[in-house]
LUMKOL-862543 format. One record per residue (C-alpha): residue number from 1; residue in three letters; x, y, z. Coordinates in pm, 1 decimal, always signed. Example, Ala and Ser with C-alpha at 12.3 -4.5 7.8 and 13.67 -1.06 7.14 Angstrom:
<nodes>
NODE  seq  type      east     north        up
NODE    1   ALA   +1230.0    -450.0    +780.0
NODE    2   SER   +1367.0    -106.0    +714.0
</nodes>
This chain:
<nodes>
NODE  seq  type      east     north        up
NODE    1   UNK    +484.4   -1398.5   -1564.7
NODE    2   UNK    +449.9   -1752.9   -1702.0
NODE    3   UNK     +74.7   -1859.5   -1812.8
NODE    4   UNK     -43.2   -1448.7   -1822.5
NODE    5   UNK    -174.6   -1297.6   -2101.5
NODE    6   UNK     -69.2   -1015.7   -2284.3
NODE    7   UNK    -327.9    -797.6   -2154.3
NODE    8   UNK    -232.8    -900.4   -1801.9
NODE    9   UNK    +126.9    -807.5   -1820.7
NODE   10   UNK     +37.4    -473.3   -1937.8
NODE   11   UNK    -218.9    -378.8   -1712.5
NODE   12   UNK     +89.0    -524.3   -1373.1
NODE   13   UNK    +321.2    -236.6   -1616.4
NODE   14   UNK     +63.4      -4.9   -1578.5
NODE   15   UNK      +3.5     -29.0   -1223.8
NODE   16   UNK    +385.8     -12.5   -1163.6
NODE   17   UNK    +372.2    +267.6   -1352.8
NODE   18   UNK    +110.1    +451.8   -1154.7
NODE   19   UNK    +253.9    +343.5    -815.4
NODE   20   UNK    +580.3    +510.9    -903.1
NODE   21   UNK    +438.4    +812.0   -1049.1
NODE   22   UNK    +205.4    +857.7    -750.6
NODE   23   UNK    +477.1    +754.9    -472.9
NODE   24   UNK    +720.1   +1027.9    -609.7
NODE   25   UNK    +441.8   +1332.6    -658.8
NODE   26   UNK    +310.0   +1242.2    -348.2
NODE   27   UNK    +710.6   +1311.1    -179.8
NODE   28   UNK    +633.4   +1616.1    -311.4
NODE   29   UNK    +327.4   +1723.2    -147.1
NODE   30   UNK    +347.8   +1861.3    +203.7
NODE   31   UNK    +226.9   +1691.1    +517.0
NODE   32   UNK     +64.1   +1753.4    +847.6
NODE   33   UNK    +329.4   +1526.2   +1031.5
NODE   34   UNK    +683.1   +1418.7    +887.1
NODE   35   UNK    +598.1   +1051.0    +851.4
NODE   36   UNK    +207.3   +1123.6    +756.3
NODE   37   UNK     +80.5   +1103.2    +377.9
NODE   38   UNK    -211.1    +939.0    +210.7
NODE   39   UNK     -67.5    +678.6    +114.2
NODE   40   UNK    -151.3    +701.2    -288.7
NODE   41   UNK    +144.1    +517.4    -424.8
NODE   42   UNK     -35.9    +228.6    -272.4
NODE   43   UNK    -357.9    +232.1    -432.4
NODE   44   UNK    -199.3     +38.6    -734.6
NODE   45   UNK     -79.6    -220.0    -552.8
NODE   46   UNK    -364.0    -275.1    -367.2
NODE   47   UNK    -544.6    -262.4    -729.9
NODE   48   UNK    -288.8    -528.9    -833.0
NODE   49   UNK    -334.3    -752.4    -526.4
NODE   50   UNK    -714.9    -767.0    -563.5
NODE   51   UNK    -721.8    -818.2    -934.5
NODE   52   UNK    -364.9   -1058.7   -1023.6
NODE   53   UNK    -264.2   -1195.1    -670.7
NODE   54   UNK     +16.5   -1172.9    -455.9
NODE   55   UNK    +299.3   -1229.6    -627.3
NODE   56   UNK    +205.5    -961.5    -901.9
NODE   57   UNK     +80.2    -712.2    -578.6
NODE   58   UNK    +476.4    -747.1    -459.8
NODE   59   UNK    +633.4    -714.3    -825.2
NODE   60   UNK    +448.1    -340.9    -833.5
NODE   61   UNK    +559.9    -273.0    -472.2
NODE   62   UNK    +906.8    -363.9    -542.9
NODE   63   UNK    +938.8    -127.4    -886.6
NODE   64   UNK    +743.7    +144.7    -687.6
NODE   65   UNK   +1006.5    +137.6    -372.8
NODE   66   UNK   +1286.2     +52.8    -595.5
NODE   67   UNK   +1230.5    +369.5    -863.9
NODE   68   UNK   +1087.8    +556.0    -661.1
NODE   69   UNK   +1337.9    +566.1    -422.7
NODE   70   UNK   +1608.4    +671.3    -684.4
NODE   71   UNK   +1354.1    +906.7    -838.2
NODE   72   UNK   +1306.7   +1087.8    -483.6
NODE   73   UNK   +1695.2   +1023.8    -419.7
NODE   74   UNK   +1598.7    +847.8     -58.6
NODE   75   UNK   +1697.5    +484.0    -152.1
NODE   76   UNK   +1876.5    +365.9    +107.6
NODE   77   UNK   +1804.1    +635.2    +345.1
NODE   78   UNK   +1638.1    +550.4    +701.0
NODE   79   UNK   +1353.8    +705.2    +609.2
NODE   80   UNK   +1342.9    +476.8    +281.1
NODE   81   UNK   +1410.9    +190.7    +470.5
NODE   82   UNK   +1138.1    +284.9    +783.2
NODE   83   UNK    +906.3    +310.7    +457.3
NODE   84   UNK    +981.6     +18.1    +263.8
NODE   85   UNK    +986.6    -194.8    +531.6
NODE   86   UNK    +672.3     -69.0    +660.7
NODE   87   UNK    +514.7    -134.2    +328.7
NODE   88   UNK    +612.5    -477.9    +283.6
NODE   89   UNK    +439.9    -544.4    +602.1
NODE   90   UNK    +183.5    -422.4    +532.4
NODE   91   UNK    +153.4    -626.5    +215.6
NODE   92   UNK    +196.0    -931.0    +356.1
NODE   93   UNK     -77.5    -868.3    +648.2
NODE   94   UNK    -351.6    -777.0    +365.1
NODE   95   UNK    -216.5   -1074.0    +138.3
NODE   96   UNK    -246.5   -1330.3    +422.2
NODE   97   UNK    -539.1   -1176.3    +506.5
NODE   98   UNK    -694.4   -1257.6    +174.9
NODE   99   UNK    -570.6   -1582.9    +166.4
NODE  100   UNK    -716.2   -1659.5    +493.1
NODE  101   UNK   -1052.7   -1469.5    +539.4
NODE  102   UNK   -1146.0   -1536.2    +158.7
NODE  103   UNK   -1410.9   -1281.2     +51.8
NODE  104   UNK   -1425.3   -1193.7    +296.5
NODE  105   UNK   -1255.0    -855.4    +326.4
NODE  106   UNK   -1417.8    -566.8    +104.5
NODE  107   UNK   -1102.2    -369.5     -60.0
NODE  108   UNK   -1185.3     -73.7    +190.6
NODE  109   UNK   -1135.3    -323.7    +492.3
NODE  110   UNK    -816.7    -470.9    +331.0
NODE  111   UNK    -670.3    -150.9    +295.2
NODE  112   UNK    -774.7     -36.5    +611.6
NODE  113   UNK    -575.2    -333.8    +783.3
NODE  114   UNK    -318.2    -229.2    +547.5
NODE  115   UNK    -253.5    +125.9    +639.0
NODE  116   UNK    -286.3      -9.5   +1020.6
NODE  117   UNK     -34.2    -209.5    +987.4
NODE  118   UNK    +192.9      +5.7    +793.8
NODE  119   UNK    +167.7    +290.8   +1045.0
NODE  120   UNK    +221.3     +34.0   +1346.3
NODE  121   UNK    +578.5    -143.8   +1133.8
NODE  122   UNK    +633.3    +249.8   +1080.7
NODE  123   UNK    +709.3    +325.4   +1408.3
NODE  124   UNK    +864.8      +0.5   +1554.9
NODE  125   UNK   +1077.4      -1.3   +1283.5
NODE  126   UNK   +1173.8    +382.4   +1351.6
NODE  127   UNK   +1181.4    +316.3   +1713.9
NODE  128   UNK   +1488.5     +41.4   +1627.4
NODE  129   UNK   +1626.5    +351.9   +1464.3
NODE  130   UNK   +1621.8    +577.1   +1703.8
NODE  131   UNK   +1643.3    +356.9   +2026.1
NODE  132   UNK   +1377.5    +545.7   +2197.1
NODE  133   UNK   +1044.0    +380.6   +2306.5
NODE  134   UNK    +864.3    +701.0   +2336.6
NODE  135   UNK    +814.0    +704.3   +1940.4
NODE  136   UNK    +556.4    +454.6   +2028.4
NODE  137   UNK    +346.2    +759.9   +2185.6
NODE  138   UNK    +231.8    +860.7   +1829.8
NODE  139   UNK     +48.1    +501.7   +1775.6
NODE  140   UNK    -271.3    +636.5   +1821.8
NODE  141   UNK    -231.9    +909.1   +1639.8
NODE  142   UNK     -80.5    +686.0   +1344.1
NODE  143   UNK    -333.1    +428.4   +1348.7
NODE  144   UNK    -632.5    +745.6   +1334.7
NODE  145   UNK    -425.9    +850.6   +1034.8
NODE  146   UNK    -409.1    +448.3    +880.9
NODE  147   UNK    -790.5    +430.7    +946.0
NODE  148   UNK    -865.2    +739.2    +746.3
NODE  149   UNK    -613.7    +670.1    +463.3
NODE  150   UNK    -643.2    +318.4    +460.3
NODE  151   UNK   -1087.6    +378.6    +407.8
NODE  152   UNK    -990.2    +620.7    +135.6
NODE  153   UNK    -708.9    +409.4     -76.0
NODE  154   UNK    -963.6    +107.9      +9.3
NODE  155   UNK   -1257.6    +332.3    -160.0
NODE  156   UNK   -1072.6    +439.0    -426.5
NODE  157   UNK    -906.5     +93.8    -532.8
NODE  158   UNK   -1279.8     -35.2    -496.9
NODE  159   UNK   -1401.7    +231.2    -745.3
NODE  160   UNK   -1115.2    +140.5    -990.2
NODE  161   UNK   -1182.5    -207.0    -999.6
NODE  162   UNK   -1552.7    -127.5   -1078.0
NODE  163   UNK   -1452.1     +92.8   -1357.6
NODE  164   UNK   -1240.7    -174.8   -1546.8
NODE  165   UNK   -1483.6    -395.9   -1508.9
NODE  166   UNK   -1374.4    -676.8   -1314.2
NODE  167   UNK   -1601.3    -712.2   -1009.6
NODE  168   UNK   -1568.6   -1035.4    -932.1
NODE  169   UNK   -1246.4    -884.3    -782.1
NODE  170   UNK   -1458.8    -687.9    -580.9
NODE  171   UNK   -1726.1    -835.0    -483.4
NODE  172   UNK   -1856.0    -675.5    -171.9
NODE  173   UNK   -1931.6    -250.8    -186.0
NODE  174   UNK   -1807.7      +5.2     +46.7
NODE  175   UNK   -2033.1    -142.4    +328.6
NODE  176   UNK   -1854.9    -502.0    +341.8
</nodes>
C-alpha cells in the first residue's frame, strides 16, 4: 500500500468488497453443471488488475477466497481448494499476460484467457482429486462455458472502467 493515495486504497476496499459480496450470492444461485457459474466474484478483480496492477488484483482475490470461503462455510473444502486454486491461475495467466502482450489485450480478451484458464486448472486440479482422467472429458464443455463467461465478465469490467472514468485502463473497446 506504500506510495497510494487515499482514494486508491478505498476504491482496492471497495473492490474487495464487491468480490466477496458477489462470490458468496453467486454460491447461492443455482447452476446448469456443479462446477459451472458466471464467474461474477471475478469481475472486481479483473477491475482491480486493469486499473491498480497485480499486486492489488491478488490482494482482492485473496480477501474474496479467504471471506468468502468462511462466509459460504467451504474454506478448506476440495471444492474451495479446486476453486481457489483455479483462480489463482487464472490470475497469474491474465497478469503475465498483461505484462507481456502490453495493450495489447482488450479487458474482454483478458478475461476470456482468464476464464479459459480457470476452467482448464479446474479440472486438472479436480482430476488430482479424484484420480480419474476421464474428468478431462468435460474440457470442451468447460472451456465453451470460460469463453462465454470470460466475454461477459471481460464486457462488463470494460463497461465499469468506462464509467469511473479511467480509460486509459481500457484503452481498446469490445472489438480489441
Amino acid at each position: 500500500m506504500k506510495g497510494m493515495s487515499a482514494r486508491e486504497v478505498a476504491r482496492i476496499g471497495l473492490l474487495s468488497s464487491a468480490a466477496v459480496i458477489l462470490f458468496v450470492l453467486e454460491g447461492l444461485a443455482p447452476r446448469p453443471l456443479p462446477w459451472m457459474k458466471l464467474g461474477l466474484g471475478n469481475l472486481p478483480v479483473l477491475v482491480t488488475l486493469l486499473i491498480h496492477g497485480v499486486g492489488a488484483a491478488f490482494g482482492v482475490s485473496g480477501v474474496k477466497l479467504l471471506l468468502g470461503g468462511l462466509l459460504s462455510g467451504s474454506l478448506g473444502g476440495p471444492a474451495f481448494v479446486i476453486g481457489a486454486g483455479a483462480g489463482w491461475a487464472s490470475l497469474l495467466v491474465m497478469a503475465v499476460s498483461r505484462r507481456v502482450a502490453g495493450g495489447r489485450f482488450s479487458p474482454i480478451g483478458l478475461s476470456i484467457l482468464g476464464a479459459s484458464t480457470h476452467q482448464l486448472a479446474q479440472l486438472l486440479i479436480a482430476q488430482f482429486y479424484v484420480g480419474h482422467i476421464g474428468l478431462l472429458s468435460l474440457l470442451p464443455l468447460s472451456l465453451l462455458s470460460g469463453l462465454f463467461s470470460g466475454g461477459l465478465i471481460g464486457l462488463l469490467g470494460f463497461w465499469i472502467c468506462k464509467k469511473i472514468e479511467l480509460e486509459e485502463h481500457c484503452p481498446k473497446g469490445p472489438r480489441g
